[in-house]
C-alpha positions in Angstrom: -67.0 -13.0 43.4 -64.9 -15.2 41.5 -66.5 -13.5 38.1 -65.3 -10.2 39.3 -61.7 -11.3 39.9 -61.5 -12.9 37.0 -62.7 -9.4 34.9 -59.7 -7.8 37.4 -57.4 -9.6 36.2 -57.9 -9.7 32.5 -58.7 -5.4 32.7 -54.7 -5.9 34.4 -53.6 -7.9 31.6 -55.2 -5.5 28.9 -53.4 -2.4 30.0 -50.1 -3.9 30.9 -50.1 -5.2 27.0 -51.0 -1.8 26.0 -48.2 -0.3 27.6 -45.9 -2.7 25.8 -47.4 -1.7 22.6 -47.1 1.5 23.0 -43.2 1.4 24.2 -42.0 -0.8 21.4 -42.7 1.5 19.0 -40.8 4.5 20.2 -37.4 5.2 19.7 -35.2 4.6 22.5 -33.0 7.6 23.9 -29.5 7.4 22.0 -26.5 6.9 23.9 -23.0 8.9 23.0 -21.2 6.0 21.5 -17.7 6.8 22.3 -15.0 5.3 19.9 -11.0 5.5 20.2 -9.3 7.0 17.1 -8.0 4.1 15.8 -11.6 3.2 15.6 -12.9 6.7 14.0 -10.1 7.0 11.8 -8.7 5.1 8.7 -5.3 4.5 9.1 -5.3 5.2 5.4 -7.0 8.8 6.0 -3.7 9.9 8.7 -0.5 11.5 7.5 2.3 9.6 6.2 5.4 10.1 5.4 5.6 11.6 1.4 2.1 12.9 1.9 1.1 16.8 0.5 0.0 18.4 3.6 -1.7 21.8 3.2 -2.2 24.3 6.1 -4.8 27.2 5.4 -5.1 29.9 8.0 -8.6 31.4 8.0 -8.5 34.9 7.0 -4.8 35.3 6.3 -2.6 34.2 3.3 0.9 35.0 4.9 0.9 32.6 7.0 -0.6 29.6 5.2 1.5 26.8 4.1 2.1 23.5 1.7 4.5 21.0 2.1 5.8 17.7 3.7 6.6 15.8 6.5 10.0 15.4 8.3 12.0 11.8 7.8 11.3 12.3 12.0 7.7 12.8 11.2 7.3 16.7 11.9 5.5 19.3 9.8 8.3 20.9 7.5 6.7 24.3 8.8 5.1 26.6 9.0 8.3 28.9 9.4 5.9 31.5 10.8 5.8 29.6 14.4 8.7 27.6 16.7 7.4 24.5 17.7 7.4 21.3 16.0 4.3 20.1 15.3 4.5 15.9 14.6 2.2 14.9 11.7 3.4 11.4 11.2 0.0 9.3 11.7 -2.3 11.7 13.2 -5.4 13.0 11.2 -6.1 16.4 10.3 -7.9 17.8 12.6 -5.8 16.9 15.8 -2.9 18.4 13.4 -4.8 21.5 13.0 -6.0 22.2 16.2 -1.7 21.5 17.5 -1.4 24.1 14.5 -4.0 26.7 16.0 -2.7 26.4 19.4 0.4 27.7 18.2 -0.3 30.4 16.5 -2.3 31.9 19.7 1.2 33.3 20.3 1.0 36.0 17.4 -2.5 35.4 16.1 -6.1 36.1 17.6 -8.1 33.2 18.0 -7.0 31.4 14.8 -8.9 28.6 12.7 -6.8 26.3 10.9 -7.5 23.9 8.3 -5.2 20.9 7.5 -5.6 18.9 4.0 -3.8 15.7 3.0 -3.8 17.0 -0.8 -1.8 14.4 -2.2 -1.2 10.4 -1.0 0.7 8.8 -4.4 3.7 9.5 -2.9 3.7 6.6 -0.1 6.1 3.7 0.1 5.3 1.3 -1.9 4.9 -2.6 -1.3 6.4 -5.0 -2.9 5.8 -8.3 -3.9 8.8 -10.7 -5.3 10.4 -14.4 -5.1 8.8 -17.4 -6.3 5.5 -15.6 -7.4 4.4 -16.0 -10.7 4.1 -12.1 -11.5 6.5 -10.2 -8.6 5.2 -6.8 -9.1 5.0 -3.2 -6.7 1.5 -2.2 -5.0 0.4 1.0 -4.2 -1.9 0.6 -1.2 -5.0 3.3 -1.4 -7.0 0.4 1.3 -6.3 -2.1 3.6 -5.0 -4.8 2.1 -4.0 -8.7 3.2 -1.2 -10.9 2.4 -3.5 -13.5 0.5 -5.2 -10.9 -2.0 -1.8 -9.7 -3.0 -0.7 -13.4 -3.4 -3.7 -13.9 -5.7 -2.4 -10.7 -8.0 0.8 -11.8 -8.3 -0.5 -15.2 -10.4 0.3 -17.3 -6.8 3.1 -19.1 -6.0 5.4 -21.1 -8.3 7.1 -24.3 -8.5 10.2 -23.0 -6.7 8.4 -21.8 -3.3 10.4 -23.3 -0.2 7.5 -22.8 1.9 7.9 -19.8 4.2 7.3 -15.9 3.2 9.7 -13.3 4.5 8.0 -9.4 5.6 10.6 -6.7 6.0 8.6 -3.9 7.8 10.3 -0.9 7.8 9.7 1.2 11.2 7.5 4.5 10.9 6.3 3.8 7.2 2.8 2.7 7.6 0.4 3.6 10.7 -2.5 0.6 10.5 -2.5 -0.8 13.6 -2.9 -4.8 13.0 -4.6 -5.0 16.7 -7.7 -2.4 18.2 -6.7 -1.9 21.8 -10.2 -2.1 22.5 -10.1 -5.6 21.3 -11.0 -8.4 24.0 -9.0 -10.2 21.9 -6.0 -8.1 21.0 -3.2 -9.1 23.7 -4.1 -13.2 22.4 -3.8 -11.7 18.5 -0.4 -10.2 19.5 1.0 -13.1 21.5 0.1 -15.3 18.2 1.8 -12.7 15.9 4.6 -12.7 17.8 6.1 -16.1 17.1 6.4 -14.9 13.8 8.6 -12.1 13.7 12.2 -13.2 14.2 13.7 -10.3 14.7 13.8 -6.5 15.6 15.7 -3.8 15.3 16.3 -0.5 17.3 14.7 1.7 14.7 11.0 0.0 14.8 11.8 -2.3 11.6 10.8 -5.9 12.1 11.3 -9.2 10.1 8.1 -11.7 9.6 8.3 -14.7 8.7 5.0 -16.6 7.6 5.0 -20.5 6.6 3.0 -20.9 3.4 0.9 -24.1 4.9 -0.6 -21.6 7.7 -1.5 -19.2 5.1 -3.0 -21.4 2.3 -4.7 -23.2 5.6 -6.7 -19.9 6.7 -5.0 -19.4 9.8 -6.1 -16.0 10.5 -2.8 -15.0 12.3 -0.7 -16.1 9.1 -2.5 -13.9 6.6 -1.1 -10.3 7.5 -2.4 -7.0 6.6 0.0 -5.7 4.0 1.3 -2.4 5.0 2.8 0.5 2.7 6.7 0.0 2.6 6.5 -3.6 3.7 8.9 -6.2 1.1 7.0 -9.2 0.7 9.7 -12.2 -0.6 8.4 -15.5 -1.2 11.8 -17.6 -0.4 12.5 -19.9 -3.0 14.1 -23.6 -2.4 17.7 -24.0 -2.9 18.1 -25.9 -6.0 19.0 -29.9 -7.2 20.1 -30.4 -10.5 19.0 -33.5 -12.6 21.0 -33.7 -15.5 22.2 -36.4 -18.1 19.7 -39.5 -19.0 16.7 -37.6 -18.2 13.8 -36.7 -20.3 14.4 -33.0 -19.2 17.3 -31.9 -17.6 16.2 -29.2 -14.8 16.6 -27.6 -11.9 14.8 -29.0 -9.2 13.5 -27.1 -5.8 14.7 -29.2 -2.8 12.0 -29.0 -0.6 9.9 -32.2 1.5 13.0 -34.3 1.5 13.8 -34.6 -1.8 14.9 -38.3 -2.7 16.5 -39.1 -5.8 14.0 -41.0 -7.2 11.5 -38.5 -7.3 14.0 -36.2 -8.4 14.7 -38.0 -11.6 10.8 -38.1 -12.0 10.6 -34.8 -12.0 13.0 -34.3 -14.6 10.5 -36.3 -16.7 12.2 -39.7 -16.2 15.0 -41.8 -18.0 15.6 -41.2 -21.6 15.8 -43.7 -23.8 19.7 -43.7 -23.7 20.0 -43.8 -19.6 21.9 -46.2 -17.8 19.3 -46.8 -14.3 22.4 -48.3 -12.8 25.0 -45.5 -12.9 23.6 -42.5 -11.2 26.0 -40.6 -9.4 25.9 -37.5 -6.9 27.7 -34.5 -6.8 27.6 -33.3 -3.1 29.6 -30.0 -2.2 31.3 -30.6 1.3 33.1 -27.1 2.1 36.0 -26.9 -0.5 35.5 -30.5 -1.8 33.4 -32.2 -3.7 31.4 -35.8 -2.1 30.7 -38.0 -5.0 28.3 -41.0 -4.4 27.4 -43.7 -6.5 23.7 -45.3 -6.3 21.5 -47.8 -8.6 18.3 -47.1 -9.9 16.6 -50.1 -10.6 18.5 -51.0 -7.0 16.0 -48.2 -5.6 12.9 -49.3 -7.1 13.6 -53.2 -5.6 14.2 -52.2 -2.1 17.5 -53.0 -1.9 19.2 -50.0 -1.6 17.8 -46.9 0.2 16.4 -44.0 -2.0 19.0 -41.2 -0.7 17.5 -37.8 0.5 19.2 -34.9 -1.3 20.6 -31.8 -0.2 20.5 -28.3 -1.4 22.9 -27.7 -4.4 23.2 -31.4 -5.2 23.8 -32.5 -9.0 22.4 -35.7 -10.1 23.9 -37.5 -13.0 22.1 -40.1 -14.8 24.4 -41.8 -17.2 24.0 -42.5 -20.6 25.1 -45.6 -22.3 28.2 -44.9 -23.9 29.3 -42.1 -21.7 33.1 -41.8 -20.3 32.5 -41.2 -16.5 32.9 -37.8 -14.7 35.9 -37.2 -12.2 34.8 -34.1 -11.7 31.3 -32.4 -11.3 29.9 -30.5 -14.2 29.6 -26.7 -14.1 25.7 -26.2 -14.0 24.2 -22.8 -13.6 23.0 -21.6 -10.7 20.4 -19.2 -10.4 20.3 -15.4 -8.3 18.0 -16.0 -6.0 17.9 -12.1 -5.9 17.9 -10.9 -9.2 14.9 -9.2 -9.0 15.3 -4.9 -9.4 13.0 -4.0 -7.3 12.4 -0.6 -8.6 12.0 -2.3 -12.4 9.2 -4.5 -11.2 5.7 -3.2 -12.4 3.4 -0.8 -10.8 -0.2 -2.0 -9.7 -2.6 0.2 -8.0 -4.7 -1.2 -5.2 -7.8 1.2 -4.2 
């Protein structure tokens, strides 16, 4: 008896592993995998503003049609039909079939086609401040603040730390968060302490700190959209100037003392007097004039002063008639850049 339950049982165990076998290796039923637009379409493949859009009409010339998009984001025709078809980030198909719908008023069951033919004309970004090459991209894929750093030659001795976006409202239609993200309403919280301000017409101001970004925080590095202006602030400047092994213009960033500002201006020259350094504050219409010691400094025994924006340090030289007045130093555009003179780099 116990032989034959024992032969039951493995006969049981035999044809339930067969079964197995035989259902692993077929190919399960597919399942409709349904996906929002943003998903199923690139934001790069909708219609933007400047885009070529072409309209063919199956089967009839008259009433096909080329041309462009509204500033409001509507199809600049057809002139054949009355509505107002928007075009402004939609893809071609939902455009078309809009199209079609419309022209059921004067045309038998009609079949539209809709062709982006031509994308070069899209805002461009650009990229200027204290980069080492400030240049204009043209955006053919998505794109992130970082890479766009990298091409520029990266940041130079003048960055002040934070990165100003000016997104223009309407220009670009990448959507930074999927709504069908888990994550998305978190992602756009954290975005949000970084734009500063809004305006009415959709345009938004973003500022980034450079430590965040250099740091890998995710929320920090941006995707780059087309139209955005991308300015890498610059510190106010300190001048050193006098005794110093090269008088310079300084950036005043990480409280700037004056000790390390004369370092950076490569030190005392051989003709310095350490002990006469003076400091040319502005103070609204006046000028602050401070007297500090060097070699004072380096003992302890006075305090190293922090420096503000705009100062002028004078190290003074042995044999040198003292200033009553500040010198007239140079002081640089922070904005001189022409935008539209900057070069042209293609990113696809």
């Amino acid at each position: 008896m116990k032989t034959g339950k024992l032969w039951s049982i493995l006969v049981v165990l035999l044809c339930t592993f067969c079964w197995q076998s035989r259902t692993v290796g077929q190919t399960p039923t597919p399942t409709p995998e349904i996906k929002s637009q943003s998903q199923t379409d690139s934001e790069l493949n909708l219609i933007h503003l400047g885009d070529l859009i072409d309209v063919d009409v199956i089967g009839s010339i008259e009433y096909d049609w080329r041309g462009t998009l509204t500033p409001e984001g509507f199809l600049n025709g057809p002139e054949a039909i009355d509505e107002r078809i928007v075009g402004l980030c939609r893809n071609e198909e939902s455009v078309a079939q809009d199209i079609a719908k419309a022209f059921r008023k004067i045309l038998r069951e009609p079949k539209v086609i809709v062709k982006i033919l031509d994308r070069s004309n899209r805002p461009n970004s650009t990229l200027f401040g204290a980069v080492k090459m400030p240049q204009r991209f043209q955006i053919k894929r998505p794109v992130w603040l970082n890479e766009l750093i990298i091409l520029a030659g990266g940041f130079t001795e003048k960055a002040s730390g934070e990165i100003q976006i000016f997104r223009p409202g309407s220009l670009s239609c990448a959507e930074i968060n999927s709504p069908n993200n888990s994550t998305a309403e978190k992602d756009i919280n954290t975005r949000e302490r970084y734009i500063s301000a809004r305006q009415d017409n959709g345009s938004q101001t973003i500022n980034i700190r450079i430590t965040d970004l250099l740091s890998g925080k995710k929320e920090a590095n941006l995707q780059v959209l087309g139209g955005d202006i991308i300015t890498v602030l610059e510190a106010a400047p300190i001048y050193v100037i006098g005794g110093v092994t090269t008088p310079r213009q300084i950036a005043n960033r990480s409280q700037m003392t004056v000790s390390r500002a004369i370092a950076g201006a490569g030190g005392l020259s051989k003709d310095a007097d350490p002990k006469k350094i003076t400091i040319f504050r502005r103070a609204g219409s006046e000028t602050k004039i401070i007297e500090t010691d060097l070699d004072k400094i380096k003992a302890n025994q006075t305090e190293d002063l922090i420096l503000q924006a705009f100062d002028i340090v004078e190290v003074s030289q042995k044999g040198s008639v003292k200033r009553k007045y500040p010198p007239v130093v140079k002081v640089d555009d922070l904005n001189s850049e022409n935008s539209s003179k900057l070069p042209l780099r293609v990113i696809d």
